[in-house]
N, C-alpha and C positions, 0 to 999 in steps of 0.2 A: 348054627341056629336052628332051633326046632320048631317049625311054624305050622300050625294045625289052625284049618282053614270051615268056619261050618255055618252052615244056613244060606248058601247058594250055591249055583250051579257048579257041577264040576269045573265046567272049563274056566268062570269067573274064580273057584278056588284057586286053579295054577297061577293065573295071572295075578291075582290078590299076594299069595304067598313069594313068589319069584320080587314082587316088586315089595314085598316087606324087606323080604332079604336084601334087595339091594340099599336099598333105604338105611339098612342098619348099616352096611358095611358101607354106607356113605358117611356114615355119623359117630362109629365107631370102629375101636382096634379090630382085627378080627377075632382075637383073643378072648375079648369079651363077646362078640358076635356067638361063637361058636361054645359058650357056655350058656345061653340064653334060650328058653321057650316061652314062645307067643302063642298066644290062643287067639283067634280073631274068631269073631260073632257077626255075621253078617245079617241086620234087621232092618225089613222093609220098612219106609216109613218112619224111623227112630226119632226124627226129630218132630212130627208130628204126636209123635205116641210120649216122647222126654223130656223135648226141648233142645235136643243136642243134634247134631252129626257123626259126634264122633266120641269117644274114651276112651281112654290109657290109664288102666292102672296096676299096680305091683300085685301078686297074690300069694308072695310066700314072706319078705320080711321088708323091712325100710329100709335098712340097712345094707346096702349093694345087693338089693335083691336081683334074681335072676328070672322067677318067673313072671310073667305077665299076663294083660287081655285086654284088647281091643275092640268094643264097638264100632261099628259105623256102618250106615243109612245107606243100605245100595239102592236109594231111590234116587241117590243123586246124580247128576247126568255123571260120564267119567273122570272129567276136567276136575268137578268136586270131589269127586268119590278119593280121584289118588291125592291129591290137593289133603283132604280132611284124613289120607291113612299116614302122609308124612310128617304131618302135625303129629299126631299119635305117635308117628314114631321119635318125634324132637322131646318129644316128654318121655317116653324108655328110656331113651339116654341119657337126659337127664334123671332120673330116677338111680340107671345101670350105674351112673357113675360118680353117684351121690352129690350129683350137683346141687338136685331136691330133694327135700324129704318133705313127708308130712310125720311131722311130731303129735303121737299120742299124749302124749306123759303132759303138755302144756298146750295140745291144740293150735298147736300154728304149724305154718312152713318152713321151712328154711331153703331158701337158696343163696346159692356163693356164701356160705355163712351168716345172711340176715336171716331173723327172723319176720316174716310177715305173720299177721293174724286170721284164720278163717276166713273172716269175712274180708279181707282186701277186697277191693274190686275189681271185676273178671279183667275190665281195658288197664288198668294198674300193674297187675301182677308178672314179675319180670321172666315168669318161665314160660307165657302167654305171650309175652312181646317176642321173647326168644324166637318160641316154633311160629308165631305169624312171618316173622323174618325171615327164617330158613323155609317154609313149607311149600313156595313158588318154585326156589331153585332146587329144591332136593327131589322134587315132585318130576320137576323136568328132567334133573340128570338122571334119577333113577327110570321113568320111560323111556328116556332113550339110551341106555343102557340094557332094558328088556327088547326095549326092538332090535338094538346091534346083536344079541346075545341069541334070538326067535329068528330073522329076518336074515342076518349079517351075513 
């Protein structure tokens, strides 16, 4: 996995990028891990300036795309910060591994093979329920997994 890390400090890039990668290689083959780049954007502030904390989205096809990018608000304390980067990463996987799509051609989603429409709503939408599900425990095995790996 290729993860390029920009708009914070160095030492926050190592630590941002190490704990993407684990994240992924929680959530996925490594097979696929290691055909995949992330770009993360780190912007102060983002959810005051967007509304969000966080985004995941594809940048080369819908179709088992492999490239991606990542927003997220390093204003928030850490607990948020990696909290809202494994969420982002519940959605690349889903994405990497066409669980999701967002369909052009009719403007809806699909996941597991439903279509849902644009506008479902955000507390509705089963790829939302997914990564709130996973984002506590992935969030935690992957930190401590960077601290046995830094520390150990």
């Amino acid at each position: 996995m290729q993860i390029d890390v920009s708009g914070a400090t160095k030492k926050r890039h190592n630590i941002i990028q190490k704990f993407v990668a684990l994240c992924g290689e929680q959530l996925m083959s490594k097979r696929l891990c290691n055909s995949l780049l992330i770009d993360v954007e780190c912007i102060y502030n983002l959810r005051n300036k967007e509304g969000h904390c966080g985004t995941a989205m594809y940048e080369d096809t819908d179709f088992y795309p492999k490239e991606f990018s990542i927003t997220i608000d390093t204003s928030l304390c850490d607990k948020d910060l990696f909290t809202t980067i494994a969420h982002e990463m519940v959605h690349i996987m889903q994405y990497a591994t066409n669980k999701m799509r967002q369909l052009s051609r009719v403007e809806a989603y699909r996941y597991n093979g439903t279509r849902y429409a644009l506008d479902t709503d955000y507390w509705e939408r089963p790829w939302e329920i997914e990564a709130y599900e996973k984002e506590e425990e992935l969030a935690k095995n992957a930190l401590w997994n960077l601290l046995e790996t830094d520390y150990g």
